[in-house]
N, C-alpha and C positions, 0 to 999 in steps of 0.2 A: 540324792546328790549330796556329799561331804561338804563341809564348810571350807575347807580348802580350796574346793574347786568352783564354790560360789565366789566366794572372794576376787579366785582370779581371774571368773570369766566379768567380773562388775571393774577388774582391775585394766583389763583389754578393752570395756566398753568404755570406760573413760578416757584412755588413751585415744582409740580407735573416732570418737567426738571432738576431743580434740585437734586431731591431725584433720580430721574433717573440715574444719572454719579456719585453719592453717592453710591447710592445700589447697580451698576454694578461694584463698585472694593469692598464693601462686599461682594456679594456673589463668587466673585474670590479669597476672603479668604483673605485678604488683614490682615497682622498681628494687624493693625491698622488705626483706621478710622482720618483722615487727610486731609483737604481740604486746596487748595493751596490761593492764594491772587486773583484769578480771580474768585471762586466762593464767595467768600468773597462779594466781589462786589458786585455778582451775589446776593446774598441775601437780601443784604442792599437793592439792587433795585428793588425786591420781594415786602418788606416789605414798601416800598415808596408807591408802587402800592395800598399794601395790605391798608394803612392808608388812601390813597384819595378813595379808593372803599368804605370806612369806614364812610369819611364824605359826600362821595354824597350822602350815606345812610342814615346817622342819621340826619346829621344837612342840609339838603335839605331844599331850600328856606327858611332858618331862621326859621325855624322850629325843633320841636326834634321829630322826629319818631325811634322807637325800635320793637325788636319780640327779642324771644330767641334765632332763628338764628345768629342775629347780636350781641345778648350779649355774644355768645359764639365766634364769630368770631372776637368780640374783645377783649378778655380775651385772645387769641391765640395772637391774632397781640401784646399784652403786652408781653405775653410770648418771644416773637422774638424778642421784642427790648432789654430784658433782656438777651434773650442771647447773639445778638450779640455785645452786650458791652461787656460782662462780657467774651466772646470769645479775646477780647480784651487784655485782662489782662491773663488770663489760659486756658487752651487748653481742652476743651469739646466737643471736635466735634463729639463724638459718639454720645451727645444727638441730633443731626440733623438727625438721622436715625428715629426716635422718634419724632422730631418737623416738620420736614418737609410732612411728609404724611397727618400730625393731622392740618396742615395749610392747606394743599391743600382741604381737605376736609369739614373745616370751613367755606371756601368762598364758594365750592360747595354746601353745606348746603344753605349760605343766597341765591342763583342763584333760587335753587330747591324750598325757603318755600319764596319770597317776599315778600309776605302780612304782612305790618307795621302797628303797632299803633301809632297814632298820640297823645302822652303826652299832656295831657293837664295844659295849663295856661305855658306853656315852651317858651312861646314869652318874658315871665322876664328875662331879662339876669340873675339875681341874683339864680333865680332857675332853670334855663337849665346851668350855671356850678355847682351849686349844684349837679344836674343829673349827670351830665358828671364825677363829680370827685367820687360822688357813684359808678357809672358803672364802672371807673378804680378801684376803688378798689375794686371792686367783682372780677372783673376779674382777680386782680392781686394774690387775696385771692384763685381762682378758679388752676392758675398756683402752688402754691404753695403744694397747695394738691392733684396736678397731679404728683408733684415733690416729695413727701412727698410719693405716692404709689409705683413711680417708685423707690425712694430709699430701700423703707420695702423688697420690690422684691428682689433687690441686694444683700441687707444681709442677707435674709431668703436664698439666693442663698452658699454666703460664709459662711454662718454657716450649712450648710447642704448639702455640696457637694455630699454625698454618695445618698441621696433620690434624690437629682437633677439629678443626671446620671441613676439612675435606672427609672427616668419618663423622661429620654432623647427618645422621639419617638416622627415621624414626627414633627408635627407644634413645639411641647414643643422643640425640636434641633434648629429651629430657634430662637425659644424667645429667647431659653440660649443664642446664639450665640449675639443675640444682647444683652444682658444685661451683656456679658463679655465684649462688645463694648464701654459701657460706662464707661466716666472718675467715678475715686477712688470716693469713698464716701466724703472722707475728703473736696476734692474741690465741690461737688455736695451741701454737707452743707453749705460753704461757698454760694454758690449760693441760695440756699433758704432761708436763714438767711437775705439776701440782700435784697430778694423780701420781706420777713414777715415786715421789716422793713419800705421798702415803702410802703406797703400793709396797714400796721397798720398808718402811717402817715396821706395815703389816706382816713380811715376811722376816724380819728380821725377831720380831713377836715369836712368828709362827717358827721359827728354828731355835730357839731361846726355848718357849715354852715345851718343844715337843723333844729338846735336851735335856730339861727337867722331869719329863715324865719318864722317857727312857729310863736315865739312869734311877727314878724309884721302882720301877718296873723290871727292870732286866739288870741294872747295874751298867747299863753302857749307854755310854753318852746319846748316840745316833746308831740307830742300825742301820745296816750295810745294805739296802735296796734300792732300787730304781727310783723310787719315788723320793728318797731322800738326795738320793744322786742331782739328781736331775733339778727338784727343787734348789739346791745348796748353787749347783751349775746357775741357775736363773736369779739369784739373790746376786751371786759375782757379778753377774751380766748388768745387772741394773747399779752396784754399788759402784763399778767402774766407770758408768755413762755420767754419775751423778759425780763425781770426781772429777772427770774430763769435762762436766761442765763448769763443776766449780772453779778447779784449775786452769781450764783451757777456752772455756766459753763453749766448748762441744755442742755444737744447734743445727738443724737444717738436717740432708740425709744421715751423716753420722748416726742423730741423735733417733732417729728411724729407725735406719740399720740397726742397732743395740737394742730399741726396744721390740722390734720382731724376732730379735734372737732369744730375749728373754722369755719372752711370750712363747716361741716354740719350744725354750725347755720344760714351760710349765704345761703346757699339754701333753708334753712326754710322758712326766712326773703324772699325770691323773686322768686328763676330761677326754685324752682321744682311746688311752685303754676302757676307761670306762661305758664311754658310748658304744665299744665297739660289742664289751661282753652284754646292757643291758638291751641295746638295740638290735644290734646285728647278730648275734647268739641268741638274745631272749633268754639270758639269764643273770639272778641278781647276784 
């Protein structure tokens, strides 16, 4: 067994311990989801684990290899670093009911599909951090509009309490239970506003740097593709949300709406053609 895939299956076992002493004081109904300064740790050293299982895997022998298992299990591990700063500063720890299972199952993901591709011409340093600050920002673009569903949930939840209780049966009594788990909206915004920000930062890196290599490589600024299309399409989408928030206070569905749009151009641009030729074709 590769060290990659030890890593992440010790990276899932820690996650998968943790959600475990998490979700045994929810389902005891615990008025309120609250982890003390010992799992705190605990996470932080999940999430170490979770990062070196990350780069045995990608950046293996100065090389860059990827699959969409690993784009998505590092879109997670950004997720985790974001919240445990931002746990730092306001108290969210319901979303852990939530991030911890979706961690555990990320690394279980890359254990289950190995088989990488090998990026090619990624021995340039200049264009494997090119790579790398792409792939953080999809990923972080990916967080956002998991954040962005899990909020619309919440307040289709408080604006329709009387249909929520009458589709209160089996599994739907657990969602509800956790989605009254999680922190206020107000600070949830705060938290996604933070991400769209680096999110947008990262891509704005990520079209910068991959205009500079263009034009040493071919003489032209941006080549004419789908992925650059579509990418450039989801940088608008976000540079506009963040405008209208500056300028206009832009928050609530708006600010939803804009980030699932951006989010679906960035699947365009890469993670749903990719899944579909390494998965569903079986080919890299």
């Amino acid at each position: 067994m590769s060290a990659p895939i030890v890593f992440h299956s010790l990276a899932a076992l820690a996650y998968s311990l943790l959600a475990l002493v998490l979700w045994r004081g929810f389902a005891a109904r615990q008025p309120t989801v609250q982890v003390g300064q010992l799992a705190r740790i605990g996470l932080f050293a999940a999430i170490v684990l979770h990062g070196y299982a990350l780069h045995q895997s990608i950046l293996f022998d100065h090389r860059l290899q990827l699959n969409w298992a690993l784009a998505l299990s590092t879109a997670v591990w950004l997720g985790m670093i974001v919240f445990w700063l931002e746990s730092l500063i306001i108290r969210i720890d319901g979303l852990q009911l939530l991030l911890l299972p979706t961690g555990a199952v990320s690394c279980l993901l890359v254990a289950l599909f190995p088989k990488e591709q090998l990026v090619a011409h990624a021995a340039d340093p200049a264009l494997r951090i090119h790579l790398l600050i792409a792939l953080s920002a999809y990923g972080l673009v990916t967080i956002a509009a998991l954040q962005a569903i899990l909020m619309s949930a919440i307040d289709r939840r408080l604006h329709f309490p009387m249909a929520a209780a009458r589709e209160a049966k089996g599994l739907r009594v657990v969602l509800g239970r956790i989605l009254d788990a999680q922190p206020p909206l107000l600070a949830q915004e705060q938290v996604l506003f933070r991400v769209i920000w680096v999110a947008f930062a990262l891509l704005t890196l990520a079209v910068v740097s991959g205009s500079l290599i263009s034009v040493a490589t071919t003489g032209k600024w941006l080549p004419f593709d789908h992925k650059t299309i579509f990418t450039l399409l989801s940088w608008v989408t976000f540079g506009i949300l963040l405008f209208g928030r500056y300028t206009r206070g832009w928050r609530g569905r708006i600010a939803l709406r804009y980030t699932l749009l951006g989010f679906a151009f960035i699947v365009l641009s890469y993670t749903g053609s990719r899944f579909v030729v390494e998965v569903i074709l079986q080919r890299s």
